[in-house]
C-alpha positions in Angstrom: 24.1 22.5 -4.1 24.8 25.7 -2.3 23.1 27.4 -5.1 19.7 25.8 -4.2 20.1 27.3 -0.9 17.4 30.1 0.9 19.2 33.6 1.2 16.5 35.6 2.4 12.8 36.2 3.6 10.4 34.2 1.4 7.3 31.6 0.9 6.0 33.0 4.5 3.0 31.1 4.4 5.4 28.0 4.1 6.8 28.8 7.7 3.9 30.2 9.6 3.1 28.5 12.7 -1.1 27.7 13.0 -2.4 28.5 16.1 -3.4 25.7 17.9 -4.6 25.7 21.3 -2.4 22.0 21.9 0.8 24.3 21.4 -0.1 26.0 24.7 3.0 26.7 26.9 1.2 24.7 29.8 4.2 21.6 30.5 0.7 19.2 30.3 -0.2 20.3 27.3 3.4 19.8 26.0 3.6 16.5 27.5 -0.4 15.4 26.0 1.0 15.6 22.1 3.7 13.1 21.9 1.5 10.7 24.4 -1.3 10.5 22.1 1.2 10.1 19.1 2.5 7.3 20.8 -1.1 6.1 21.6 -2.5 6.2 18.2 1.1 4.1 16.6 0.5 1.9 19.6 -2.6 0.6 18.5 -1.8 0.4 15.0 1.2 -1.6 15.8 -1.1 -3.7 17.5 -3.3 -4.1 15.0 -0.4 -4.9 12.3 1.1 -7.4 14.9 -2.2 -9.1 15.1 -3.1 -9.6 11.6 0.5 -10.4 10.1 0.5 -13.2 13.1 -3.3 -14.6 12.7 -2.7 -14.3 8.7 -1.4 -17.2 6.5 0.1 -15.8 3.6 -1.7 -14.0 0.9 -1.5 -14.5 -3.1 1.5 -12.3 -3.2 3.7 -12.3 -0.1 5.2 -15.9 -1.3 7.2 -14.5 -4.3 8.4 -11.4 -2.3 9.1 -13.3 0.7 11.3 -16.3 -2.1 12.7 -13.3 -4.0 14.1 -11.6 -0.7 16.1 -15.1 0.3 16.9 -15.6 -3.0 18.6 -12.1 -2.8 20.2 -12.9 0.2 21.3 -16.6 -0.2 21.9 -15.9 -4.2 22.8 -12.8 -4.6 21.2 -12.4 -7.6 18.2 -11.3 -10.1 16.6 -14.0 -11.5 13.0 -13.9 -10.1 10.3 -11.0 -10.2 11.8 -9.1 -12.4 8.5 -7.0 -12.7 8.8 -5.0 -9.5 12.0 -3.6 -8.5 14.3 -5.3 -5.7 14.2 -2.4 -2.8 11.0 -3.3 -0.7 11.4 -7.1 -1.1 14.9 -6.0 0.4 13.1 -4.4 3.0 11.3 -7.6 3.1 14.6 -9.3 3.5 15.6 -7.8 6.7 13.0 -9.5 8.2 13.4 -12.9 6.3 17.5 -12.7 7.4 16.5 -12.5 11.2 14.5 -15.6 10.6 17.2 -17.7 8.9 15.4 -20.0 6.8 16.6 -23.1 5.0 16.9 -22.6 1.4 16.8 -25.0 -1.0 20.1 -23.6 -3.0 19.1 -26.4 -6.2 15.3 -25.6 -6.6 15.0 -24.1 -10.1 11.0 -24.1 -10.3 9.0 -20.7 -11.6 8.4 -17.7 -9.3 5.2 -18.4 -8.5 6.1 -22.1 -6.8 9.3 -20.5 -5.3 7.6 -19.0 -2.3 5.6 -22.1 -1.6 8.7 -24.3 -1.8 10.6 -22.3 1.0 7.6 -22.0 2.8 6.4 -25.2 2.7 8.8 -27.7 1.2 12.1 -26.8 2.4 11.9 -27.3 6.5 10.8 -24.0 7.1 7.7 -22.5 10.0 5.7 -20.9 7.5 3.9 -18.8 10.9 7.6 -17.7 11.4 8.8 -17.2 8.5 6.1 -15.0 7.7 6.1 -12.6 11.0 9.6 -11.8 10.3 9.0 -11.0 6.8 6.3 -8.6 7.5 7.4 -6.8 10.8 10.0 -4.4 8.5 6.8 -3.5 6.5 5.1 -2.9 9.6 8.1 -0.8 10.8 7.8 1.4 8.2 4.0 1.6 8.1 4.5 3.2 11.3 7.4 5.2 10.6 5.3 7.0 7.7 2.8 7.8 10.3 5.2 10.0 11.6 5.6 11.4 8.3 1.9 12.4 8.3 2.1 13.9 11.7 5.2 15.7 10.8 3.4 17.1 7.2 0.4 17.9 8.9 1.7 19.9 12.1 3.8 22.5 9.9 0.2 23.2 8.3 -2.4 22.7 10.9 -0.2 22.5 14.3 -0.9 19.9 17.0 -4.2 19.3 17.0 -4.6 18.8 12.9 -1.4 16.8 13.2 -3.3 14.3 15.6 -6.4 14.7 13.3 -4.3 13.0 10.6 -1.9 10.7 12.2 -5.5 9.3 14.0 -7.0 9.1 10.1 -3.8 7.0 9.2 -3.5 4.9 11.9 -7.2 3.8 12.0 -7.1 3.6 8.1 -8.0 -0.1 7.6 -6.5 -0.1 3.9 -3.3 1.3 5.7 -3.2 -1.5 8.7 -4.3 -4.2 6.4 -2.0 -3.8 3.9 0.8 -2.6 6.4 1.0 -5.8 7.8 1.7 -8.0 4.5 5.0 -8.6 3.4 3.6 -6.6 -0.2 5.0 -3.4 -1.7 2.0 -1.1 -1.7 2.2 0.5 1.2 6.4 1.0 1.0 6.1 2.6 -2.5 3.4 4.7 -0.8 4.6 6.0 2.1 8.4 6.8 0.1 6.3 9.2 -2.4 4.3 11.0 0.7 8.3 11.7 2.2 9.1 12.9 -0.9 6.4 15.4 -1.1 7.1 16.2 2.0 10.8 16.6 1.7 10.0 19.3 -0.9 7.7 20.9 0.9 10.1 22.1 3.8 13.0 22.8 0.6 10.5 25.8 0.7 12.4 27.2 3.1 15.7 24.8 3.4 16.3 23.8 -0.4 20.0 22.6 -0.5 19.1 20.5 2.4 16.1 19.2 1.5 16.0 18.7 -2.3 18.6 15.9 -2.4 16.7 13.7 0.6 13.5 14.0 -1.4 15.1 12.6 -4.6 16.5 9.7 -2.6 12.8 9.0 -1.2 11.6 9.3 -5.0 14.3 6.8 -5.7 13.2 4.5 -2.8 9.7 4.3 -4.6 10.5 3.9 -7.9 13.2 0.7 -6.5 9.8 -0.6 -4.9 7.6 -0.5 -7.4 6.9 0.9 -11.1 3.6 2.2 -10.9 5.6 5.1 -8.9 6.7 6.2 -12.5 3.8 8.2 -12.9 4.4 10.8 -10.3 7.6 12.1 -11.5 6.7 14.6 -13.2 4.5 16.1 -11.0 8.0 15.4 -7.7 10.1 17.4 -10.5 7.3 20.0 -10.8 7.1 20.3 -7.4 10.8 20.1 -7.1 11.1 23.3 -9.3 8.1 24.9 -7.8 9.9 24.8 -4.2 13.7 26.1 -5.0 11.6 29.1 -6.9 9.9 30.0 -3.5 13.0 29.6 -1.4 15.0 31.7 -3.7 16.2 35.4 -2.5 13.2 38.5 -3.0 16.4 40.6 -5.0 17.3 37.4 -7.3 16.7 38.2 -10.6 14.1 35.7 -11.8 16.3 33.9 -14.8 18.8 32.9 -12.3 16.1 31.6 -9.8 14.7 29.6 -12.5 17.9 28.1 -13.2 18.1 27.7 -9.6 14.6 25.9 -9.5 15.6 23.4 -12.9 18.9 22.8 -11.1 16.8 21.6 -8.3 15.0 19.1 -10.1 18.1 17.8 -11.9 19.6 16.8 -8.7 15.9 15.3 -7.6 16.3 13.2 -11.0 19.7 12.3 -10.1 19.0 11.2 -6.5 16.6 9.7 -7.6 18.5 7.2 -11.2 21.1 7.0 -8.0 18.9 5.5 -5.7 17.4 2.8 -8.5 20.8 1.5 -9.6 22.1 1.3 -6.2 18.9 -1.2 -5.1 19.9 -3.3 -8.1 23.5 -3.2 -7.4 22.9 -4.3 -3.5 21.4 -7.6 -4.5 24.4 -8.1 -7.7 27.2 -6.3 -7.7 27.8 -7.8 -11.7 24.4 -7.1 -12.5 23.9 -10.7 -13.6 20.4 -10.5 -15.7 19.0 -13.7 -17.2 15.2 -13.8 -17.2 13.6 -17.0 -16.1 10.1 -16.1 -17.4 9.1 -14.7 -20.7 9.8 -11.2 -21.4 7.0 -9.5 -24.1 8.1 -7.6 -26.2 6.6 -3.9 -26.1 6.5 -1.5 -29.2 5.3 1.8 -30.0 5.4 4.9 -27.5 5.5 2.3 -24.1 8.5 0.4 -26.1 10.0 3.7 -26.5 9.6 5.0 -22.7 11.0 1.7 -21.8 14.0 2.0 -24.0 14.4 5.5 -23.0 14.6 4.4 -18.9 18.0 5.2 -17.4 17.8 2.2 -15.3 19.4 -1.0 -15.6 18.1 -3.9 -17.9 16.5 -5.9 -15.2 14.2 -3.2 -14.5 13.4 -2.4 -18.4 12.6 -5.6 -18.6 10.7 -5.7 -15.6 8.4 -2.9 -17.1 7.7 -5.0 -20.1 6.4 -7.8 -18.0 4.3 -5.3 -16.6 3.0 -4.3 -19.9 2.4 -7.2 -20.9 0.3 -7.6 -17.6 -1.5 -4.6 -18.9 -2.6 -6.4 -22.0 -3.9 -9.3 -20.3 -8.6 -9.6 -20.4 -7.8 -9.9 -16.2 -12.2 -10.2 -14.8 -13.1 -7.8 -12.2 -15.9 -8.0 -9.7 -18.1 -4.6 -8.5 -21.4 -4.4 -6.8 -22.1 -8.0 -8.1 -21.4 -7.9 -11.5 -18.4 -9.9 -13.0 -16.7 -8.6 -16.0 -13.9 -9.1 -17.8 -11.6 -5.9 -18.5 -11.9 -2.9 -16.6 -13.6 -0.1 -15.3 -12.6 3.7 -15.0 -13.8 4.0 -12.3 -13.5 0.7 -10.4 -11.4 2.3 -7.7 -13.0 5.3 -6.7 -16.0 2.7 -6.0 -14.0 0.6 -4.4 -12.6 3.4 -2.0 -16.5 4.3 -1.2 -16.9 1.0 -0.1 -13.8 0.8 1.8 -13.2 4.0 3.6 -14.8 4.5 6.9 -17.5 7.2 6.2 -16.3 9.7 8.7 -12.8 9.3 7.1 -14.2 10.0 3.7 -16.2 13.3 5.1 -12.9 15.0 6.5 -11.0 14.1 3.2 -13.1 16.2 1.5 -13.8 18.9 3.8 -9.6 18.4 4.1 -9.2 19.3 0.3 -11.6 22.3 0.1 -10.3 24.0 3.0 -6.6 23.5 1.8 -8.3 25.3 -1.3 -10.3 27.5 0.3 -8.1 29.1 2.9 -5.3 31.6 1.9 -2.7 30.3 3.8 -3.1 26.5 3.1 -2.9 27.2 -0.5 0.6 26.6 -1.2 0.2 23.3 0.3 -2.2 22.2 -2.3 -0.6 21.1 -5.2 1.6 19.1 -2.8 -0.6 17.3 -1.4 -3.8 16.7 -3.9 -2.0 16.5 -7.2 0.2 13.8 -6.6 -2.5 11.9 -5.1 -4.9 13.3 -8.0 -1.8 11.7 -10.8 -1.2 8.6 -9.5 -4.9 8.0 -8.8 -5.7 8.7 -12.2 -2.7 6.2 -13.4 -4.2 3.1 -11.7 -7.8 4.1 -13.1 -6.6 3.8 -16.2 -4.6 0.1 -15.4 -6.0 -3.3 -16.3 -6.4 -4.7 -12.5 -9.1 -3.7 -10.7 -7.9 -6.1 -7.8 -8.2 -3.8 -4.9 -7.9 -0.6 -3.1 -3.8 -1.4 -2.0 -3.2 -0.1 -5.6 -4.4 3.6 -4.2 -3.5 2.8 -0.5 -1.5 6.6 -1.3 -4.8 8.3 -0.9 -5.4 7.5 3.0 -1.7 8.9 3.3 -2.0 12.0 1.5 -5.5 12.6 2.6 -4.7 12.0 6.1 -2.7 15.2 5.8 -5.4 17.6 4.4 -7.9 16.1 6.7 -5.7 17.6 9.5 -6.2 20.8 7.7 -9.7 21.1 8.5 -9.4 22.5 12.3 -7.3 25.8 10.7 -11.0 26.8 9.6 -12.2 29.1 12.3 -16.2 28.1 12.5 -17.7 27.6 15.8 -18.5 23.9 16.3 -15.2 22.5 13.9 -13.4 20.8 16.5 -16.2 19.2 18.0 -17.7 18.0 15.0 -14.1 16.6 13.7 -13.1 15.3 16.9 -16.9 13.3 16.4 -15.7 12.3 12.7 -12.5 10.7 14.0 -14.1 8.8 17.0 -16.3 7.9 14.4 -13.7 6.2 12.0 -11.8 5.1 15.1 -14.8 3.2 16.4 -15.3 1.8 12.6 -11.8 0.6 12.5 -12.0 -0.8 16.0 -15.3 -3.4 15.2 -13.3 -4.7 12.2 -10.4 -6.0 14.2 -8.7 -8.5 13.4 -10.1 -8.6 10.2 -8.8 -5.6 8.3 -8.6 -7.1 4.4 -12.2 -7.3 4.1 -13.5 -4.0 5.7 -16.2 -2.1 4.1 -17.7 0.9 5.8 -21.4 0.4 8.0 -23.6 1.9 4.5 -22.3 -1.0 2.8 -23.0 -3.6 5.5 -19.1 -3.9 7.4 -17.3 -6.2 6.5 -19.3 -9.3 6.8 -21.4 -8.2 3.1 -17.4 -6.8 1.3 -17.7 -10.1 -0.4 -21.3 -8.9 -2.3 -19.4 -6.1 -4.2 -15.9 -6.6 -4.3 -13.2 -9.5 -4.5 -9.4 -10.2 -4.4 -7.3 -8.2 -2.2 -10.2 -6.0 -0.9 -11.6 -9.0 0.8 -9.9 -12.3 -0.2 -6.4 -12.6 -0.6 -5.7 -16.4 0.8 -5.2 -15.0 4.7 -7.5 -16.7 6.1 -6.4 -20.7 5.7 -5.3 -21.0 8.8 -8.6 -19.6 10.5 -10.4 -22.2 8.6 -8.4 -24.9 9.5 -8.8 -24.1 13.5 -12.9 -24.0 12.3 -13.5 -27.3 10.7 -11.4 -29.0 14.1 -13.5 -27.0 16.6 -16.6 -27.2 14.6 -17.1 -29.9 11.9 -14.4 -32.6 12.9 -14.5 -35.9 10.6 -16.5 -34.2 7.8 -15.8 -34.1 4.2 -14.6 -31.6 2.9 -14.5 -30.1 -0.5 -12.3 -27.2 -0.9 -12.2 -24.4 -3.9 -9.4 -22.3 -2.3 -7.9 -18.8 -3.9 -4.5 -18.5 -2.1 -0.9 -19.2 -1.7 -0.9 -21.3 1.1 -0.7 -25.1 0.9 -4.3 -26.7 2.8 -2.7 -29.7 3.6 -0.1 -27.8 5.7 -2.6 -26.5 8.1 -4.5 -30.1 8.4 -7.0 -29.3 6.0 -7.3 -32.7 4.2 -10.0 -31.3 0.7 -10.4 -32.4 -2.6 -11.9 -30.5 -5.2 -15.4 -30.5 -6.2 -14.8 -29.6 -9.6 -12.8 -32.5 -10.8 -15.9 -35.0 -9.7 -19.3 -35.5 -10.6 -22.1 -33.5 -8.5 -23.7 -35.9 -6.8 -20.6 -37.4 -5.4 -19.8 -33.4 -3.5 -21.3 -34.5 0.0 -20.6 -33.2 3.1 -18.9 -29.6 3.3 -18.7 -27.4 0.6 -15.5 -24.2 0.9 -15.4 -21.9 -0.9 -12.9 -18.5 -1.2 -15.3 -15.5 -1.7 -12.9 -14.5 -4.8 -14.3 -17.5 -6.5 -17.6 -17.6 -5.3 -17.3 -14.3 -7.0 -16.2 -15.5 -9.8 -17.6 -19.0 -9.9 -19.2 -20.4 -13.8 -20.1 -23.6 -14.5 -20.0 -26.1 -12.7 -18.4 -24.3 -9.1 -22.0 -22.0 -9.7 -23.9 -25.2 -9.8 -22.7 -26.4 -6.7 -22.8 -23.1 -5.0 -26.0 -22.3 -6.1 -27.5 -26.5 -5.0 -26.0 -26.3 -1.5 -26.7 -24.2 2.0 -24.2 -21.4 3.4 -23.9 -22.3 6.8 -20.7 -20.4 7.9 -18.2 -17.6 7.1 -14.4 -18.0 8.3 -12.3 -14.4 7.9 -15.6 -12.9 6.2 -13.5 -13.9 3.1 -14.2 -18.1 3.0 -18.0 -19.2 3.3 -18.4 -22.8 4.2 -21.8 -24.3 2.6 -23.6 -27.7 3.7 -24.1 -30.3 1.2 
């Protein structure tokens, strides 16, 4: 390692502090940075708080949330083998503090094991569920210090604030960053990564090693992680070159800069194996769902994987996932398949406007201006890669499988205020009260947001479904509606969620399973399957009256 170390003058544009007026000697000034930080995590952990305690759980938290006390109460694989065990470990910190009962003799599938310790075993589901999520929402806020951090070596205070006010107001980010889900983890442990390297530009032997243990924490979260490490290693290489001494001759540095990535690699296999390890010692592997098998060129990746079985097999079910005709829903039109560009759509929809306008001016001037340069590749091309990657996947379910973007983007936003043009901080400070004020109308209701030229978040259900507007949340809101509002009606109940309606006193049956003139009374329906709805759901949809929305993701119809 001490060979990756810095022995002389280099990379100056790496360590060149931006003038910033907020870096002032005046002790006000001073004292004004770290309040506002504090301001703008303070919200968003107010905004998390909110949602994860409003929200009933979504499609997915169940299984994370049943594979984290399995874990714990087990310790050992057997379920969800197809994402790797460190975030619903992170998950599990949570889930510990709330001591559930576990049901030590249920042997059911995955997807009912969430549901039975939520609901069958004795547990507070409401409880249960705000522990699980406030160590997601922990380190939600913790990478927002990540994004300060990034952005202040490149744009000093006031760029730093730019960003960290672009991330905290992010609805993608607080929606997201309040589930018990892995998006946002696997996220925000690539963006400290990149960072990581970044300063090795000047500290390599101390910060090459840390970066490949934050690329380890994201591949141990989740798999689609896979695709950016090339462009870590690259970056990895790219950054002991820059640190090394001006005299070195250049095929020593080189050496220097693959001996760099090596030990990122290492860190990184390290990191994997020990998440696996944590929840089995024995490494006990004996798959309780079916395992496809995978040939050609993704067989041979797969094979090729220094990682345990457990996750080699969890990559299978994950291609197997990729093979599957999943429908999709854009602007309207149903399909089944997917579309190239689904989630660049999606993030036009579902990105405040001002937020996407400093995003782009962000990655021009990090282009554009000789001293941001270096940061570039950094900070657009692993956003560019994995982008790209879940383009070209099977889901198009929602904008959490690019919730990297408002992370990354955040930072090169900030970047914008080290262009010298008369008018730029006024007219970026505008931008962010913008978004702030955008993010602020949507509260509590994150999941569905879609930016004012789309119509807000009340019209998210016209052009997109799923996680980008209906994930299951909102069962508990419903229930609280039909008491307040339509007690002692009938009601007929299509829901799209994990949550069990009978739980939260919602006493349905469902329309489909009866003839049509016997559906009387009130007709609910998720907005995923309104969506979706064929047949004989459409029929009903299309014969009865909306007369409320619950969440903006459940409309409730009059029959």
């Amino acid at each position: 390692m001490m060979a990756l170390e810095q022995h002389s003058t280099s990379a100056p544009e790496a360590r060149a502090d931006p003038p910033d007026a907020l870096s002032s000697r005046s002790p006000w000034r001073r004292r004004l940075v770290p309040l506002l930080v504090v301001l703008l995590l303070g919200q968003m952990a107010v905004a998390m708080v909110t949602a994860a305690v409003q929200q009933t759980p979504t499609i997915d938290e169940p299984v994370y949330v049943g594979t984290a006390a399995e874990y714990l109460h087990e310790r050992r694989l057997v379920h969800n083998p197809e994402h790797p065990p460190l975030g619903k470990l992170v998950i599990g910190v949570g889930v510990a503090l709330a001591d559930p009962q576990v049901d030590r003799s249920f042997t059911g599938d995955q997807g009912r094991l969430g549901r039975h310790l939520l609901y069958e075993s004795g547990n507070d589901p409401w409880r249960l569920m705000l522990f699980a999520r406030l160590p997601v929402i922990v380190l939600t806020l913790s990478f927002g210090l990540i994004v300060f951090a990034f952005a202040r070596e490149l744009a000093g205070a006031a760029g730093a604030l730019t960003a960290l006010g672009l991330y905290t107001f992010s609805p993608d980010v607080i929606a997201h960053g309040s589930l018990a889900t892995l998006d946002v983890p696997a996220a925000g442990f690539v963006l400290a990564s990149v960072w990581l390297l970044w300063r090795a530009r000047r500290r390599p032997r101390w910060y090459v090693p840390f970066a490949g243990v934050a690329l380890g924490a994201a591949l141990a979260t989740k798999m689609s992680a896979l695709a950016v490490v090339p462009v870590v290693l690259a970056l990895t290489a790219l950054s002991v070159w820059c640190a090394r001494p001006s005299a070195e001759p250049r095929h020593r540095a080189l050496v220097r800069a693959v001996a760099g990535a090596g030990v990122v690699a290492l860190a990184a296999v390290a990191v994997v194996w020990a998440s696996y390890l944590v929840v089995d010692p024995r490494l006990r592997w004996a798959p309780q769902q079916h395992v496809p098998v995978v040939h050609g060129l993704r067989g041979l990746v797969v094979d090729l994987l220094p990682f345990p079985e457990a996750y080699r097999d969890g990559m299978r079910v994950q291609f197997g996932f990729e093979n599957h005709p999943w429908q999709g829903f854009l602007f309207g039109r149903l399909y089944t398949g997917s579309f190239w560009y689904y989630l660049p759509a999606a993030l036009l929809v579902k990105t405040p406007l001002g937020m996407l306008a400093l995003w782009a001016a962000g990655a021009v001037a990090l282009v554009a201006v000789r001293r941001l340069r270096p940061a570039a590749p950094y900070l657009l091309v692993p956003a560019a890669v994995l982008l790209a990657s879940a383009m070209l996947g099977s889901r198009d379910f929602g904008t959490r499988y690019a919730v990297f973007v408002p992370m990354f983007l955040a930072v090169a936003a900030g970047c914008v205020l080290t262009v010298r043009r008369r008018g730029a901080p006024v007219a970026v400070g505008a931008l962010v009260l913008f978004v702030a004020v955008s993010s602020l109308r949507t509260y509590p209701y994150y999941l569905p947001y879609s930016n004012e030229a789309f119509g807000g978040p009340a019209r998210t259900h016209l052009r997109l479904h799923d996680s980008n507007v209906d994930w299951g949340q909102d069962l508990g809101r419903l229930s609280d509606r039909l008491r307040e509002r339509y007690p002692d009606e009938r009601i007929w109940l299509v829901y799209k969620g994990s949550g069990v309606p009978s739980f939260y006193g919602i006493h349905a049956a469902d329309p489909r399973e009866v003839p049509a003139r016997e559906v009387r009374g009130l007709l609910v329906v998720s907005d995923s399957s309104v969506a979706k709805a064929t047949g004989r759901l459409a029929e009903l949809i299309d014969s009865s009256r909306p007369i409320d929305t619950v969440g903006h993701s459940i409309t409730v119809y009059r029959r």
